[in-house]
C-alpha positions as a LaTeX table, in Angstrom:
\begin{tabular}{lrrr}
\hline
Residue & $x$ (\AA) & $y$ (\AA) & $z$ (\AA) \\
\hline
Unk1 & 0.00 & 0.00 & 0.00 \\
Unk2 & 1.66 & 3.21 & $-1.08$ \\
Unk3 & 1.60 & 6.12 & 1.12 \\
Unk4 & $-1.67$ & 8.71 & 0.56 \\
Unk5 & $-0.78$ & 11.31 & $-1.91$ \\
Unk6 & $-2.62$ & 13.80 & $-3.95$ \\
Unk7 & $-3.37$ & 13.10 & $-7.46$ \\
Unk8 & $-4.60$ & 14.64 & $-10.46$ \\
Unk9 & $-6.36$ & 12.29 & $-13.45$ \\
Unk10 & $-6.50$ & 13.68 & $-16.33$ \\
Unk11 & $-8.84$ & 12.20 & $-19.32$ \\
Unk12 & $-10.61$ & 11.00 & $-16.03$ \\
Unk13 & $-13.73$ & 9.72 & $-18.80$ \\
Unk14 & $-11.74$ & 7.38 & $-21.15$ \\
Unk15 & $-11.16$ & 3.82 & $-20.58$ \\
Unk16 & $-8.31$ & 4.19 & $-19.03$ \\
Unk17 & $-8.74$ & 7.00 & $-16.32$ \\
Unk18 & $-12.29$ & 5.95 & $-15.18$ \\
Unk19 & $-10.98$ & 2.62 & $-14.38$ \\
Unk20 & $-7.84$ & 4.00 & $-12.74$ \\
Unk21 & $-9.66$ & 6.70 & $-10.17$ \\
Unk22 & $-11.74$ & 3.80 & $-8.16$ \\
Unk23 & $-8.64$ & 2.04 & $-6.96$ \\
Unk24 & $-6.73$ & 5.06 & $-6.81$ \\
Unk25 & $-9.55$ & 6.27 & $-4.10$ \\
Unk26 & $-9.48$ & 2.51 & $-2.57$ \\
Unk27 & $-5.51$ & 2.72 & $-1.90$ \\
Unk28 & $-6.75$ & 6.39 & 0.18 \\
Unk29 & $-5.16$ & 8.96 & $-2.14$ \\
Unk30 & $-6.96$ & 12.36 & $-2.06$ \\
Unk31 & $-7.89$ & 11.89 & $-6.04$ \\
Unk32 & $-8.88$ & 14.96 & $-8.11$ \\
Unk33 & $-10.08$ & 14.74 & $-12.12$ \\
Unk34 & $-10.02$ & 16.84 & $-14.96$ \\
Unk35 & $-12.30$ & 16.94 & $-17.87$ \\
Unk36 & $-13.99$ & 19.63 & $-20.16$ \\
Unk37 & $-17.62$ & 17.61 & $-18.77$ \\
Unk38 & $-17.66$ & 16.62 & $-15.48$ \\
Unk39 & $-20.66$ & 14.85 & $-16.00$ \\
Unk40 & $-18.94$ & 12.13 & $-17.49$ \\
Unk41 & $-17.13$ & 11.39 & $-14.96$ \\
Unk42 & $-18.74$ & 8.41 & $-13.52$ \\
Unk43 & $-17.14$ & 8.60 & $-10.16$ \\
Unk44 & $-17.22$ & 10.39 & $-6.92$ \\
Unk45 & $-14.21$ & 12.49 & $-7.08$ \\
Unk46 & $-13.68$ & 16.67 & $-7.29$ \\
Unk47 & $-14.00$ & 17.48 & $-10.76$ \\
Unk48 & $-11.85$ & 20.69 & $-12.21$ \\
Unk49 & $-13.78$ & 21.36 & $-15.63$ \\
Unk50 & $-10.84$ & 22.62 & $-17.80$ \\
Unk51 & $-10.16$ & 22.15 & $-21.21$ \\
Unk52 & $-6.35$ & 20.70 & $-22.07$ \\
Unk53 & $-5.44$ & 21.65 & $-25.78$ \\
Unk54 & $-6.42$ & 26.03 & $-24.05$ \\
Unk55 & $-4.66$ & 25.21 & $-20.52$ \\
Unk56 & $-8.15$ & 26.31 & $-19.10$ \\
Unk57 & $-8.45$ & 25.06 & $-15.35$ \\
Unk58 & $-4.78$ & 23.39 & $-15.41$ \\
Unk59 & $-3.66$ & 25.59 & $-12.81$ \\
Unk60 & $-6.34$ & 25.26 & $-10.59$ \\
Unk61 & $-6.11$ & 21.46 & $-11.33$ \\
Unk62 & $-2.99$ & 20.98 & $-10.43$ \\
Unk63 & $-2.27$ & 22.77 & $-7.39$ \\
Unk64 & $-1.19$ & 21.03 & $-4.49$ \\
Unk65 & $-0.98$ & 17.93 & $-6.44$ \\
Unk66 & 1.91 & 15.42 & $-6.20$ \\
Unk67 & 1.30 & 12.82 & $-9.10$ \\
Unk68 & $-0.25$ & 13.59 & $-12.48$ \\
Unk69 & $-1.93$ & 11.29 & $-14.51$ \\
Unk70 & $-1.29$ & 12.54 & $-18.07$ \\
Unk71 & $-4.49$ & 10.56 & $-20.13$ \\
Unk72 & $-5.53$ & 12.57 & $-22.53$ \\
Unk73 & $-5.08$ & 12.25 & $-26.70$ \\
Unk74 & $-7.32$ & 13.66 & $-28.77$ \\
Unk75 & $-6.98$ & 12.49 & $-32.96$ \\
Unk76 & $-10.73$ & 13.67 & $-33.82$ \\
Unk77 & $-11.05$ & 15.66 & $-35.85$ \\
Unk78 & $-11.32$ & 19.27 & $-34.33$ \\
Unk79 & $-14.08$ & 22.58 & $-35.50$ \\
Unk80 & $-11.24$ & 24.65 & $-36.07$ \\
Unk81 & $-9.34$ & 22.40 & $-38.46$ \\
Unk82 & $-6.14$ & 22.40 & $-35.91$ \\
Unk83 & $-4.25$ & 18.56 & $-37.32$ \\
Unk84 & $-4.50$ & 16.62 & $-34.33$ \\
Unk85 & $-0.36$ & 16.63 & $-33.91$ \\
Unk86 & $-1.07$ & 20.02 & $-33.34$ \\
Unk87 & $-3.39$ & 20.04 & $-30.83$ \\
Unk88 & $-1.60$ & 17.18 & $-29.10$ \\
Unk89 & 1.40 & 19.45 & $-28.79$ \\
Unk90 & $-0.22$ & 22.49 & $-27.45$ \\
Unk91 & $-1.94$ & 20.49 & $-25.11$ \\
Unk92 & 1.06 & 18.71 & $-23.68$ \\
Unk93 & 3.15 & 22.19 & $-23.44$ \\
Unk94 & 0.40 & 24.08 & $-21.68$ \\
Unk95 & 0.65 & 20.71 & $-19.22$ \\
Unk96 & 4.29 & 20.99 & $-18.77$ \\
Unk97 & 4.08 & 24.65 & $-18.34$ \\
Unk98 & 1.30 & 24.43 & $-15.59$ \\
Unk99 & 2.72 & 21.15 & $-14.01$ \\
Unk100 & 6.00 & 22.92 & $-13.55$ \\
Unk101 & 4.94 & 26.05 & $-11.71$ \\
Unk102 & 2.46 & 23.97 & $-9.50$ \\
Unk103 & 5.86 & 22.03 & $-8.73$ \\
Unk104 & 4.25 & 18.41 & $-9.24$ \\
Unk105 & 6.94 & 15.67 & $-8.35$ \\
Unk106 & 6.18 & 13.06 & $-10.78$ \\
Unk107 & 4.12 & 12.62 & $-14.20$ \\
Unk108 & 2.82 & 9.06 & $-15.39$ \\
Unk109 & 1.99 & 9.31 & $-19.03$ \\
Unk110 & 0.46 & 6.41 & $-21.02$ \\
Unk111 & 1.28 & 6.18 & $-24.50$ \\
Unk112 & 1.68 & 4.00 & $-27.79$ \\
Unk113 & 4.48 & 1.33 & $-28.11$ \\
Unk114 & 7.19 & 3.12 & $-30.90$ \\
Unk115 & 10.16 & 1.89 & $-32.60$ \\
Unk116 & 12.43 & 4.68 & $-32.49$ \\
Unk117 & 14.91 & 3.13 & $-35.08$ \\
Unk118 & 11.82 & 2.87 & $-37.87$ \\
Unk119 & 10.51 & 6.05 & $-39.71$ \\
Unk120 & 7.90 & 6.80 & $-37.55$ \\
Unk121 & 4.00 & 7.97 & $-39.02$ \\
Unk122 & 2.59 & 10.96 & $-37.98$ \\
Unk123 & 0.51 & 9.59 & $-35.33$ \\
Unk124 & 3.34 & 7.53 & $-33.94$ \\
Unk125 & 5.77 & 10.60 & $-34.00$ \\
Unk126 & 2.91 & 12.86 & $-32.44$ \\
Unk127 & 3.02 & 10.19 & $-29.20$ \\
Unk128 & 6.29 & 10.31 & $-29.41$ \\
Unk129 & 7.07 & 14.33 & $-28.57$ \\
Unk130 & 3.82 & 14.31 & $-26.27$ \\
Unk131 & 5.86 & 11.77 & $-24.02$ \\
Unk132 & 9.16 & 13.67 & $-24.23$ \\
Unk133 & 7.10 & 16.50 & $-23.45$ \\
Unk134 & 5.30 & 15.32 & $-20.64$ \\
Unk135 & 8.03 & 13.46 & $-19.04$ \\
Unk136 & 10.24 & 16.81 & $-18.90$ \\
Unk137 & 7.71 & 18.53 & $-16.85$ \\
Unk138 & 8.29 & 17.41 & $-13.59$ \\
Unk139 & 11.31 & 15.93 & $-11.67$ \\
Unk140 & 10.08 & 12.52 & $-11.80$ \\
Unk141 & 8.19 & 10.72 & $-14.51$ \\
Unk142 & 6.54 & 7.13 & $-15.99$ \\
Unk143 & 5.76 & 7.00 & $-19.53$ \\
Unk144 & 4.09 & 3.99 & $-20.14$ \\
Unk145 & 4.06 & 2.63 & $-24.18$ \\
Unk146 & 1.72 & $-0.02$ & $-24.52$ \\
Unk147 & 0.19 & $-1.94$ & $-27.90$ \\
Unk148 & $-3.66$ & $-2.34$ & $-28.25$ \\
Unk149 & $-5.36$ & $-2.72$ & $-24.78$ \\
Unk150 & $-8.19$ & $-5.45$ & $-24.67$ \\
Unk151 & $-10.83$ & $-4.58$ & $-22.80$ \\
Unk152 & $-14.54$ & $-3.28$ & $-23.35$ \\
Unk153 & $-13.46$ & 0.19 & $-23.07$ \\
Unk154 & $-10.62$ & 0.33 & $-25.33$ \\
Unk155 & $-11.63$ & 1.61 & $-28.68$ \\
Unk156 & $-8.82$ & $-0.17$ & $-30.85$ \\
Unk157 & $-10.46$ & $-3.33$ & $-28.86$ \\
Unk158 & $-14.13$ & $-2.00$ & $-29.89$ \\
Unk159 & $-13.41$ & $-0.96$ & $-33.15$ \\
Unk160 & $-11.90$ & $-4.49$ & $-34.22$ \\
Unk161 & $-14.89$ & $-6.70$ & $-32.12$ \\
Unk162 & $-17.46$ & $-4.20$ & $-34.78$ \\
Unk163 & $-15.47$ & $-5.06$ & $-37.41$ \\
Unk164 & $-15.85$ & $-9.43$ & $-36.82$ \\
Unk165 & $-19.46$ & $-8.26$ & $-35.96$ \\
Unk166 & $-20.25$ & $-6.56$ & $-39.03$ \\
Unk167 & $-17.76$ & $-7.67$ & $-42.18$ \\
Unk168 & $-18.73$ & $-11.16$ & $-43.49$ \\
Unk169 & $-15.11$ & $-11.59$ & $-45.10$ \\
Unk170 & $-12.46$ & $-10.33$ & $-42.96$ \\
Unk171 & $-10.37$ & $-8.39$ & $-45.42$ \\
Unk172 & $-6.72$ & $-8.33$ & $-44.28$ \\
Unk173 & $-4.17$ & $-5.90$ & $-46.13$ \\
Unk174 & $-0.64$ & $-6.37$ & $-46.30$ \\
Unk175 & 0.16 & $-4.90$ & $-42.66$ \\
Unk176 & $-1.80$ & $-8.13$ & $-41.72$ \\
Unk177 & 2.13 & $-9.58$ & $-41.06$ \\
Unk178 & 3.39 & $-7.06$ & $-38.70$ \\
Unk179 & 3.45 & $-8.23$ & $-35.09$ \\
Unk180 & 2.60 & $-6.84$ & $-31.70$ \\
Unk181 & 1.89 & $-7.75$ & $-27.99$ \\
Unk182 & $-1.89$ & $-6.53$ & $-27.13$ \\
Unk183 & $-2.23$ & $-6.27$ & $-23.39$ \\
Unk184 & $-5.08$ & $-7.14$ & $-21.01$ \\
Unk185 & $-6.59$ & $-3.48$ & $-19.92$ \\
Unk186 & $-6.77$ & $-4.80$ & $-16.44$ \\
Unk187 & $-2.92$ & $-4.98$ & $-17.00$ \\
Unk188 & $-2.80$ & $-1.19$ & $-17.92$ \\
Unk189 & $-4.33$ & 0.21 & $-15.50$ \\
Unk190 & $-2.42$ & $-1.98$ & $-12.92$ \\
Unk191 & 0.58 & $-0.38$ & $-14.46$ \\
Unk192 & $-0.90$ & 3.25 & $-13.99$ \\
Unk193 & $-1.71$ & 2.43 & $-10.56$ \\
Unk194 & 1.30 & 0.81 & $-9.16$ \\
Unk195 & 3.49 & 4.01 & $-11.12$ \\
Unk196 & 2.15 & 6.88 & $-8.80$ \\
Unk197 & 4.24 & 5.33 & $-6.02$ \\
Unk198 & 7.21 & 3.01 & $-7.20$ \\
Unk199 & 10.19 & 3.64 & $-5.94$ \\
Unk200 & 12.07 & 3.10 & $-9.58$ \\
Unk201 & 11.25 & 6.33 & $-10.51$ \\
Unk202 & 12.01 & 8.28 & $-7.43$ \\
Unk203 & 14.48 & 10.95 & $-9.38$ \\
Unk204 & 14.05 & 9.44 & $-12.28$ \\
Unk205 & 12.44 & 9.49 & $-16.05$ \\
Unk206 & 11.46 & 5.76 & $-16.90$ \\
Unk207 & 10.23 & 4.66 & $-20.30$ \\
Unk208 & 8.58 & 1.30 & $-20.13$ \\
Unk209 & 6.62 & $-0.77$ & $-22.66$ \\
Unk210 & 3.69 & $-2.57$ & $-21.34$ \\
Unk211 & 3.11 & $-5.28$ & $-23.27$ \\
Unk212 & 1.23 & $-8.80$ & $-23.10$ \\
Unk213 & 3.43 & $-11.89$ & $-23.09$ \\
Unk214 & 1.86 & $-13.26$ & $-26.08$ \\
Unk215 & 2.90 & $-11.81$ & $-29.95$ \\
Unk216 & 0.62 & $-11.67$ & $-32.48$ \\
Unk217 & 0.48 & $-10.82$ & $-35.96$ \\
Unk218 & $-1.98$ & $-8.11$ & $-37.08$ \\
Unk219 & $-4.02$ & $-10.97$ & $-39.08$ \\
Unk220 & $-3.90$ & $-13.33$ & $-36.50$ \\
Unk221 & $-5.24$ & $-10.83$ & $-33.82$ \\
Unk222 & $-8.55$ & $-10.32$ & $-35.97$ \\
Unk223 & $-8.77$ & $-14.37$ & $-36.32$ \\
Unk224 & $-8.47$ & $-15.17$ & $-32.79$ \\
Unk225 & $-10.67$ & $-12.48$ & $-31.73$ \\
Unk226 & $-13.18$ & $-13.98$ & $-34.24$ \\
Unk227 & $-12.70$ & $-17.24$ & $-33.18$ \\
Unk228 & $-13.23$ & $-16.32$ & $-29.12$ \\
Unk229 & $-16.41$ & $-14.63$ & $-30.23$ \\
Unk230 & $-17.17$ & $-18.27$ & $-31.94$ \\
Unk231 & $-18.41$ & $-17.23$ & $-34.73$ \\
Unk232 & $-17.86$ & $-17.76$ & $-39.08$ \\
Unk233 & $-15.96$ & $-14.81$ & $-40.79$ \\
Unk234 & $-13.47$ & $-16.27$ & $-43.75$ \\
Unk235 & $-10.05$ & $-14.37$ & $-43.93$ \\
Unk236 & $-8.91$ & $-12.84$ & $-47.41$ \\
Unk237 & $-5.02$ & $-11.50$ & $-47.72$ \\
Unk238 & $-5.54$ & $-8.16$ & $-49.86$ \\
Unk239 & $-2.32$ & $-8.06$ & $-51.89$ \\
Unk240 & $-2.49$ & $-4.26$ & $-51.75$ \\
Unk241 & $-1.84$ & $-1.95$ & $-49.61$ \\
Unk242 & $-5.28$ & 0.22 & $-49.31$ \\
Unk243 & $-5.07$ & 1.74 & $-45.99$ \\
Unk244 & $-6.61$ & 4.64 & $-46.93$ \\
Unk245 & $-9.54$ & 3.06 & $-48.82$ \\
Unk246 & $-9.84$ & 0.41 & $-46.24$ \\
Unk247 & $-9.55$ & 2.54 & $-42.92$ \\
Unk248 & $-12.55$ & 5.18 & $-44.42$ \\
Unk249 & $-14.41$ & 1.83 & $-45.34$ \\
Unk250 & $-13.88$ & 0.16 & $-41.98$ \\
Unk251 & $-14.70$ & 3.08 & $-39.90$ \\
Unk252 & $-17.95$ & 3.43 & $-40.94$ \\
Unk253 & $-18.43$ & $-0.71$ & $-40.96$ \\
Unk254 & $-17.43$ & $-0.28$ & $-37.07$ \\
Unk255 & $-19.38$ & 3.34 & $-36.48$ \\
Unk256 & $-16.03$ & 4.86 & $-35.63$ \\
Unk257 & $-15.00$ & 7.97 & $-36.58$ \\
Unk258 & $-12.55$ & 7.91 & $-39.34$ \\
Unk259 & $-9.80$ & 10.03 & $-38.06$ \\
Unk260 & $-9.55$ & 8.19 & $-35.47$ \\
Unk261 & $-8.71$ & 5.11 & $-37.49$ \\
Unk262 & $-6.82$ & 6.09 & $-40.09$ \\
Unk263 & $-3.43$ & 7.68 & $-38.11$ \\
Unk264 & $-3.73$ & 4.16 & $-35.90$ \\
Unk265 & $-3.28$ & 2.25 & $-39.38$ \\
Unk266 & $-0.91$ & 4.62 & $-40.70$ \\
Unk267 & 1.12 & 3.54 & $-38.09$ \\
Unk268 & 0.84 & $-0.07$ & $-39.12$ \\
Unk269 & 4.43 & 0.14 & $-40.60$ \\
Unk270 & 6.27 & $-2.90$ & $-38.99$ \\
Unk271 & 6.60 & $-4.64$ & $-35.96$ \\
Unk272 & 5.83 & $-2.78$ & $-32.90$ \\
Unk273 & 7.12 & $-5.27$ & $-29.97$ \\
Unk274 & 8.61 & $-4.67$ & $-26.32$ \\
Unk275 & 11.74 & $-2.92$ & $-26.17$ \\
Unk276 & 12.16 & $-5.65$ & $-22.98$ \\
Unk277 & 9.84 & $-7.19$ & $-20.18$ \\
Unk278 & 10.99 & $-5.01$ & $-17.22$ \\
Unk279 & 7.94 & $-3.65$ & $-16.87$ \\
Unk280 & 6.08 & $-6.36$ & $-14.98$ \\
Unk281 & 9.01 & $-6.87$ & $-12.58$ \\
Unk282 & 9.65 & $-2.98$ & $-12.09$ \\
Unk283 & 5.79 & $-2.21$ & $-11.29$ \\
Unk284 & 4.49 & $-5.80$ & $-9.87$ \\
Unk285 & 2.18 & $-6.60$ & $-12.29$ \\
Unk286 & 1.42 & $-10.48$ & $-13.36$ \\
Unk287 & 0.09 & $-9.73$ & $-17.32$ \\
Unk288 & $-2.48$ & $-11.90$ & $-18.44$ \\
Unk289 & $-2.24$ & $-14.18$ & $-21.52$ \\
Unk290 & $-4.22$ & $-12.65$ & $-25.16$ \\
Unk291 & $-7.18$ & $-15.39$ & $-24.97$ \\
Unk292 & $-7.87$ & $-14.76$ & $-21.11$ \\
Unk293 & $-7.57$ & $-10.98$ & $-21.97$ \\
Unk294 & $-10.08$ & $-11.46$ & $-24.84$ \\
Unk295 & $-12.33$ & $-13.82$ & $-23.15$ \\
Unk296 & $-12.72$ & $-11.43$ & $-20.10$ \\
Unk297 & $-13.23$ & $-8.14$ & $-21.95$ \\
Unk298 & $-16.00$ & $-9.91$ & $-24.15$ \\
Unk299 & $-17.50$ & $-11.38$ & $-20.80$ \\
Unk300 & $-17.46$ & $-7.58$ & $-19.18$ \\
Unk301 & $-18.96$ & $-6.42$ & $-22.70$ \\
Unk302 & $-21.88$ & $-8.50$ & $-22.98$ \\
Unk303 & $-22.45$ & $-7.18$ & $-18.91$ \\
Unk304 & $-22.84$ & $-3.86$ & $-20.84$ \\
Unk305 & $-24.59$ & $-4.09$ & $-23.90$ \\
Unk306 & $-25.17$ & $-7.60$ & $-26.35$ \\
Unk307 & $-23.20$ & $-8.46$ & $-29.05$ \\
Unk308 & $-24.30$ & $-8.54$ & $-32.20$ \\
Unk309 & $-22.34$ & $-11.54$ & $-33.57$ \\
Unk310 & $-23.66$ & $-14.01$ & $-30.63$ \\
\hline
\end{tabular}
């Protein structure tokens, strides 16, 4: 149990913070979020209404605080026709900025595995400077770089169950090779918790991949998540390489919005695997296999709402 401290949770409404403020509350921190509407925060926690990529309410947000949760990442696409590298920018200088003069000790910062050696897309390389950003901020930080999360909150996880659901011929272009280690989003979150207090980082600026123990292809992802859900889809190879075509078309297949969709596939590139497994050891987490990730994010999805392939 770590010792009580005050915290700040930023993108306290995606999967990833609203999961993380319950046990941060159960381990007795004095918890604050931030979000541009409180409302959807689902928890019983102060709520600074502020708005990240125009630094309204960060001061106010921060002060006093001695861990921030850095959650937000916003690839929508925006009224005011700002690129979303832009906005992701802004939004993590006005952090630093604020974070800095409210002297916060450390930062945790979840992000997207990278290779750094590989030409990086824009999306990729827009993670990238938000994490150097972040991470420079305060005297201590954890940037977390994980693969696809599976869980019933993720939306990489969502938008690929929609896309089993709804295609009758899983189409796989040629990025359907590259490999990656998906990770159980209970195994995330048990990352962000155990980084607001470990001593690894007292002093210190740790990049660590969080990945699952199991590596999968692209392709073989889909399949197996097709095959968990038990249900018929064929697989196709498509010889060419039709992101753009097949991200628009996919998007609207899965009811996701297509600029979200598009940068994640852009970044389909190569392999995108664990720099090393020190993660689990550093921050005491046990990660689950793929399957028993799957099988329990379908379980906690069909809680929620049915699926329309069962």
């Amino acid at each position: 149990m770590m010792d009580p401290m005050r915290i700040l949770v930023t993108g306290a409404s995606g999967f990833a913070g609203s999961a993380l403020l319950p046990r941060l509350v159960a381990e007795g921190h004095d918890v604050r979020a931030f979000a541009r509407d409180p409302a959807r925060v689902s928890h019983d926690v102060p709520v600074v209404r502020g708005d990240m990529t125009t630094g309204e309410g960060l001061d106010e947000a921060l002060d006093g605080v001695d861990v921030a949760y850095y959650l937000v990442h916003s690839m929508e696409a925006s009224e005011d026709g700002v690129p979303f590298e832009e906005r992701e920018r802004r939004s993590a200088e006005l952090y630093a900025e604020a974070a800095a003069a409210a002297g916060v000790r450390r930062s945790v910062y979840l992000g997207v595995m990278v290779d750094e050696d590989q030409p990086l897309s824009s999306h990729l390389q827009s993670r990238l400077v938000v994490e150097r950003t972040v991470a420079a901020a305060t005297p201590e930080s954890i940037a977390l770089r994980a693969s696809i999360a599976i869980g019933p909150g993720s939306r990489s996880f969502r938008f690929l169950v929609h896309l089993v659901e709804r295609l009758p011929v899983l189409l796989l272009p040629p990025w359907r090779r590259y490999r990656t280690q998906p990770i159980d989003e209970r195994d995330v979150v048990a990352a962000l918790l155990a980084s607001a207090g470990t001593p690894a980082a007292d002093g210190e600026h740790l990049s660590l991949d969080v990945a699952g123990p199991d590596v999968v292809s692209y392709g073989e992802l889909l399949e197996r998540i097709r095959d968990l859900m038990m249900v018929r889809r064929p697989s196709i190879g498509v010889p060419i390489n039709s992101t753009p075509i097949f991200g628009r078309v996919a998007s609207v297949l899965a009811g996701e919005d297509a600029e979200l969709i598009l940068p994640l596939m852009g970044g389909l590139q190569g392999d995108l695997l664990a720099r090393d497994d020190r993660w689990a050891t550093t921050l005491g987490v046990r990660p689950h296999g793929f399957d028993r990730a799957v099988n329990h994010a379908l379980l906690q999805w069909e809680r929620q709402e049915p699926l329309r392939a069962r």
